[in-house]
TORNU-146621 format. One record per residue: residue in three letters; x, y, z of N, C-alpha, C in turn. Coordinates in pm, whole numbers, plus 50000, padded with zeros to 5 digits. Example, Ala and Ser with C-alpha at 12.3 -4.5 7.8 and 13.67 -1.06 7.14 Angstrom:
% TORNU-146621
ALA513194943150780512304955050780513204967050780 SER512854977550708513674989450714512905000350787 
END
This chain:
% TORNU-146621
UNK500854988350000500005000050000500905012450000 UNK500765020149896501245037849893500895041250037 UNK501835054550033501805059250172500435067650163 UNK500065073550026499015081249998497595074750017 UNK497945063150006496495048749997496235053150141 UNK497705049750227497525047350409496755062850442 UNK497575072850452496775084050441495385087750399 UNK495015080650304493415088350276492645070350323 UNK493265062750352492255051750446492235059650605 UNK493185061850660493235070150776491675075450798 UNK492465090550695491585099350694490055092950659 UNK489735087050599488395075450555487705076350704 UNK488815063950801488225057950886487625071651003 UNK488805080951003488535093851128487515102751076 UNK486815096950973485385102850908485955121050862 UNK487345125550796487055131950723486795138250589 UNK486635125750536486255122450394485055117250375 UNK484955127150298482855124950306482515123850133 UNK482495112650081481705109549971480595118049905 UNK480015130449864478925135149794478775129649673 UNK477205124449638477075120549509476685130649418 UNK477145135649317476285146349266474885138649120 UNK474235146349136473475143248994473805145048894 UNK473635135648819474285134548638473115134948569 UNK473255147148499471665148248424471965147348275 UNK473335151648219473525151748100473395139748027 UNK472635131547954472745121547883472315102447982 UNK471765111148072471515100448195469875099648171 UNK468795102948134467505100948086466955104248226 UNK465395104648246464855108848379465325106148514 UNK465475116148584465315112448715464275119248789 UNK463895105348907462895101148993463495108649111 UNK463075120949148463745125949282462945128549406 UNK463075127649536462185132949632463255140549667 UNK462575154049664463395166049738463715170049922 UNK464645163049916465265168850060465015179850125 UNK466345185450084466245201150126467275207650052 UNK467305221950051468115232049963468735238750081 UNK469605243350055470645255450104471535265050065 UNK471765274950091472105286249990473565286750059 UNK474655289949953476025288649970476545300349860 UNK477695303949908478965310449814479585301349808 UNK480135302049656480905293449553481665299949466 UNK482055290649341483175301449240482485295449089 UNK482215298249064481605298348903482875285948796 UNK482645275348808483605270648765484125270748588 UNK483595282348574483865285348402484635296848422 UNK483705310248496484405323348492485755319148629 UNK485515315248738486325314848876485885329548923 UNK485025331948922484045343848988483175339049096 UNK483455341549221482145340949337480885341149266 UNK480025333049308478625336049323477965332449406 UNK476835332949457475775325749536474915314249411 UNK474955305549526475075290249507473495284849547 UNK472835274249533471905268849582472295253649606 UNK472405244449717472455228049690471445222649736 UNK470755217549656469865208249672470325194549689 UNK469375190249777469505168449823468185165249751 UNK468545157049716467685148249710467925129249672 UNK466405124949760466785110949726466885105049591 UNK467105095549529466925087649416467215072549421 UNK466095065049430466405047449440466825048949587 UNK466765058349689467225054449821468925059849853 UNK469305068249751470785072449764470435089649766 UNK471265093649866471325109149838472105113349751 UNK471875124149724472025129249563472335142749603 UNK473045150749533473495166349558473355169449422 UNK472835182449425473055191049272473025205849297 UNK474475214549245474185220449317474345236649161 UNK473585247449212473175257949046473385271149130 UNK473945275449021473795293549064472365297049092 UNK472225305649207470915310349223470285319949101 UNK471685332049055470935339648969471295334248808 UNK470805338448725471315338548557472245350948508 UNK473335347948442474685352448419474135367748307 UNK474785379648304475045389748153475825381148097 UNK476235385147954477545384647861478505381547966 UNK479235392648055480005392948069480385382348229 UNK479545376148225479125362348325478995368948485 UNK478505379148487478575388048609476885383248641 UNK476515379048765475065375648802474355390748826 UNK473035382048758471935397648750471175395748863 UNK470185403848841469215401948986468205390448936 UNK468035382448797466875376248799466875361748828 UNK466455353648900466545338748938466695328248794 UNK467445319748844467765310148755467155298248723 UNK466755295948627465655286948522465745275948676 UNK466515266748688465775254848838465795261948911 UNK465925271448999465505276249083464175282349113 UNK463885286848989462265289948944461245277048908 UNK461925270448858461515255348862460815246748982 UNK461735249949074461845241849222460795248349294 UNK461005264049316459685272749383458335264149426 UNK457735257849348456165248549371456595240449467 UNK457635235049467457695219649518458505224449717 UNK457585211049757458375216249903459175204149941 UNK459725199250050460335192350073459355179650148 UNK459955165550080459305157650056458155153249963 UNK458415165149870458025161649685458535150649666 UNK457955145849564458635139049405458425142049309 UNK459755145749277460075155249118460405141249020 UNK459865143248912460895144848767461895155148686 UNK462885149748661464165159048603464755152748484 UNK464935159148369465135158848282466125166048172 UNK467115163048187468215173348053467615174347926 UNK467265186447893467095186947746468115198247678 UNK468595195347600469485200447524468625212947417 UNK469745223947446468955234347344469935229147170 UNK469155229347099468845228847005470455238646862 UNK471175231546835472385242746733472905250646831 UNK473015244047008474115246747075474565236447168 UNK475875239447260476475231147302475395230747445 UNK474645239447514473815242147610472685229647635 UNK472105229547749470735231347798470275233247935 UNK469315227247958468715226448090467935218848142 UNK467865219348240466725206148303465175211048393 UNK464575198748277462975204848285462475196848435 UNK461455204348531461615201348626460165198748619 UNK459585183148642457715184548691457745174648766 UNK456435175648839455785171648966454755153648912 UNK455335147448981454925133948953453905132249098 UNK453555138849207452215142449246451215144349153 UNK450345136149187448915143349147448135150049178 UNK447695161249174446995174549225445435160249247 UNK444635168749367443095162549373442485176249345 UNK441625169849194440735176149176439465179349179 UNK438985167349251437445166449278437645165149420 UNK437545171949495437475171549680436205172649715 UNK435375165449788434075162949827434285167749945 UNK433025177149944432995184250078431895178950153 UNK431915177650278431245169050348429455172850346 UNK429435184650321428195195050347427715187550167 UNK428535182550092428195179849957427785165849906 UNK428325156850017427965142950027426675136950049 UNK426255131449964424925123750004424795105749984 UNK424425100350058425345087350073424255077749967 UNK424635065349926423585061949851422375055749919 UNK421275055149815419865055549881419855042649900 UNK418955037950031418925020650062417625011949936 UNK418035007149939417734995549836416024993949907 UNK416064991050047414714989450036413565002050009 UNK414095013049982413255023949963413485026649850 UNK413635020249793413125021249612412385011349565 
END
């Protein structure tokens, strides 16, 4: 065993190496997510190396936690963040914690880009019977 192997088993066992899974959306087809929770962080833009504010979301999938984590705002030209919220983050807004989402990469179209379409695999109830509205069925012997 490398001395580097012994070192990061060490470090393994004294728990300060912590495994995050992130989500792979590019070319990976739907994912089945229940939403954890989000938290807002400073980060560095790993294209420009510019600070920004950060969002990470958990969530489960098949029973594994999952991290994904997006700039809160959407970039100018000059990759400087504006004031307006960013396509999943506007996405996510409906959903609270302990949703289940669907997520989806779709690729924009004559570029190298896209994004991921975010919907609700809940089903809304649309017929709610109100109790004042219920009338139970009529007995058989009174007809």
């Amino acid at each position: 065993m490398t001395q580097s192997q012994e070192l990061y088993n060490k470090a393994k066992e004294d728990g300060t190496i912590v495994h995050n899974e992130y989500l792979k959306f590019k070319g990976a087809g739907k994912h089945t997510l229940k939403f954890i929770k989000d938290e807002e962080f400073d980060g560095t833009n790993y294209r420009t190396k510019k600070e920004e504010r950060k969002m990470r979301y958990t969530f489960e999938e098949d029973g594994a936690t999952k991290l994904y984590e997006t700039a809160i705002f959407k970039k100018d030209e000059q990759g400087d963040e504006t004031k307006e919220l960013s396509n999943f983050v506007l996405q996510m807004n409906p959903y609270g914690y302990g949703d289940t989402i669907e997520a989806l990469y779709k690729p924009i179209e004559g570029t190298y880009k896209g994004f991921i379409k975010v919907s609700s695999t809940n089903t809304p109830l649309t017929d709610v019977i109100d109790e004042d509205d219920y009338s139970p069925d009529p007995d058989p012997e009174d007809m």
